[in-house]
C-alpha positions as CSV (number, residue, x, y, z in Angstrom):
1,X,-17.6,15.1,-3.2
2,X,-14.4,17.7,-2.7
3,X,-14.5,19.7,-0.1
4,X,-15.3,24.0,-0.6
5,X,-12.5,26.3,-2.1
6,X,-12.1,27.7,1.7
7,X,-11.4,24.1,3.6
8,X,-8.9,23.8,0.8
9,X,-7.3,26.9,1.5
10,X,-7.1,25.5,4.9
11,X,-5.6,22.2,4.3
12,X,-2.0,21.3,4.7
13,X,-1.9,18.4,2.3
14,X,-2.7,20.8,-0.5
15,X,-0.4,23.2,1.0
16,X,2.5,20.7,-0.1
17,X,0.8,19.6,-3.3
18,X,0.9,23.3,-4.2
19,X,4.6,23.4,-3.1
20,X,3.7,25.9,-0.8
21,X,4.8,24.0,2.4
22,X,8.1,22.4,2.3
23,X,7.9,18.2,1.9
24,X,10.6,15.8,1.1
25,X,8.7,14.1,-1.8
26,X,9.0,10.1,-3.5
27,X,6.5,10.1,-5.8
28,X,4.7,13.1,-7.8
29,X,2.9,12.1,-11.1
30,X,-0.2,14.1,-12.3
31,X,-2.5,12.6,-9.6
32,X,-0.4,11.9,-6.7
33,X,2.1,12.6,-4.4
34,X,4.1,10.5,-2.1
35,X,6.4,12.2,0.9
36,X,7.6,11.5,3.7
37,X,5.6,11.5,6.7
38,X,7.0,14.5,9.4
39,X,6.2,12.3,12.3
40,X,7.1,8.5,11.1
41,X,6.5,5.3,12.9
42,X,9.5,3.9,11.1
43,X,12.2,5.7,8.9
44,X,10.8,6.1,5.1
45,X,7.1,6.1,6.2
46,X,4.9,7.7,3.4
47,X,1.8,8.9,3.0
48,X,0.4,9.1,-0.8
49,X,-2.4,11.4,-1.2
50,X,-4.3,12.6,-4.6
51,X,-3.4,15.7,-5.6
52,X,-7.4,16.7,-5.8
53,X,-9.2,17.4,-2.4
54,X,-10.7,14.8,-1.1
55,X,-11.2,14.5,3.0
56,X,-12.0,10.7,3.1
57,X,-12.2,7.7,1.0
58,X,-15.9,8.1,0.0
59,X,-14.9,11.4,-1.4
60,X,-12.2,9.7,-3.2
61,X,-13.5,9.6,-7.3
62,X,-13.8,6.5,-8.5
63,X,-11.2,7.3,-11.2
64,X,-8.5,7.0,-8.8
65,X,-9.1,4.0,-6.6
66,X,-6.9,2.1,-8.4
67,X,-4.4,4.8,-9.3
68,X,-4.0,5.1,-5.0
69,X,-3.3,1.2,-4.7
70,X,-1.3,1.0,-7.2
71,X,1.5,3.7,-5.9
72,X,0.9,2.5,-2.8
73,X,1.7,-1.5,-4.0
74,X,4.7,0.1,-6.7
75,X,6.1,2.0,-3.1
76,X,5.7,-1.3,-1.1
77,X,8.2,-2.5,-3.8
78,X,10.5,-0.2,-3.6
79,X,10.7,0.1,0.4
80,X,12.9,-3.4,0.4
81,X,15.3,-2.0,-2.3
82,X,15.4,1.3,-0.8
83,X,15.7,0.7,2.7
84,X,15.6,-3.2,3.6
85,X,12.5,-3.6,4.6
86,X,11.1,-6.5,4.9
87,X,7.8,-5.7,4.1
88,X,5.6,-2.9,5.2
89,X,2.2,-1.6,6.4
90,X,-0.6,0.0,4.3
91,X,-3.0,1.9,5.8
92,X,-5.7,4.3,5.8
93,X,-7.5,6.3,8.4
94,X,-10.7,7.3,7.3
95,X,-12.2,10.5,9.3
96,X,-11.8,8.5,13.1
97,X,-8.1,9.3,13.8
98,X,-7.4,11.0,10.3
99,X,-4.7,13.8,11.6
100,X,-5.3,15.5,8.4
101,X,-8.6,16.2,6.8
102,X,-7.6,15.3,3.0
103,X,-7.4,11.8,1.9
104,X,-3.9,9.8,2.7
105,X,-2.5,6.6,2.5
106,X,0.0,5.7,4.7
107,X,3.0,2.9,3.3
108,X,5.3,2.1,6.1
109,X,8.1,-0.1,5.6
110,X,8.8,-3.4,7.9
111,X,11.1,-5.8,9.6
112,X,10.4,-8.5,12.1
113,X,10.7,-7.9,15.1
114,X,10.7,-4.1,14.6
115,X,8.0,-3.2,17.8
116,X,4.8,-2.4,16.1
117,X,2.1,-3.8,17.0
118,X,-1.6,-3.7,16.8
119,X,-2.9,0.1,15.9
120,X,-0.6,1.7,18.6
121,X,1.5,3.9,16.2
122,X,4.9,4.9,18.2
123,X,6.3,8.0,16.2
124,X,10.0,8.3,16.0
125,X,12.4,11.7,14.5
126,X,14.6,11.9,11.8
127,X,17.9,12.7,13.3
128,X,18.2,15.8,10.6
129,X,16.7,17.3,7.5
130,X,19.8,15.7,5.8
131,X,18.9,12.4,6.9
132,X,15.2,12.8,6.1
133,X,16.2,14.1,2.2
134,X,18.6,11.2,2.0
135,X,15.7,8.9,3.1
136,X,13.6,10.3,0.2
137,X,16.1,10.3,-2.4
138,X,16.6,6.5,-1.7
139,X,12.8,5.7,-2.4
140,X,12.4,7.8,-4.7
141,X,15.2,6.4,-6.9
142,X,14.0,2.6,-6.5
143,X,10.7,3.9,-7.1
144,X,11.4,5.0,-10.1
145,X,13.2,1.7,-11.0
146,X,9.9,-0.4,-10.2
147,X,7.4,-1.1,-12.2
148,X,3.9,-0.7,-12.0
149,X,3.1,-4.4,-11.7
């Protein structure tokens, strides 16, 4: 079920769908959006969110469970090209620990040895706006060179 006109109004995610808020986005296709996260645990973290309203997964319609995966899988692709990762970590806090009321994935690329571990998420800072654009730009090109399966 989305959420009332007036939580929307109130929600930051749909602030940056809208374009409203400022966001340095990877993806943007008619029912998602992929940018970068504002407080990472790891360079190039992003969270993918529908462009629709939806606070948690069990608002999410079924329509677009596999459309969420499925960016989320093509960005796990193009993490390695993009930035070297290794691999990465997908996740998804549903209400407990959700910082943002509107339905988010988050795709976090990897390398051994690289700290994390368990569900302690340090948070690190890009060093500029500059270096955060240049971050996007890189995924964004290899994601558009990857294909969907």
């Amino acid at each position: 079920m989305a959420a009332p006109e007036s939580r929307m109004a109130k929600c930051v995610f749909c602030e940056i769908v809208a374009g409203r808020l400022p966001s340095h986005r990877v993806l943007d296709d008619p029912e998602f959006l992929g940018f970068l996260d504002e407080r990472p645990v790891f360079k190039g973290h992003v969270l993918v969110v529908p462009r629709i309203h939806c606070d948690n997964l069990l608002d999410l319609p079924a329509s677009l469970h596999a459309g969420i995966l499925g960016r989320a899988q093509r960005l796990a692709r193009a993490l390695g090209p993009a930035l070297g990762a290794e691999g990465t970590f997908v996740a998804l806090n549903d209400r407990v620990s959700q910082s943002v009321p509107h339905l988010h994935l988050h795709v976090i690329p990897r390398r051994k040895k690289d700290g994390l571990r368990g569900f302690f998420w340090p948070r690190m800072k890009y060093e500029s706006d500059d270096e955060r654009a240049e971050i996007a730009a890189r995924i964004a090109v290899a994601y558009a060179e990857t294909s969907e399966n």
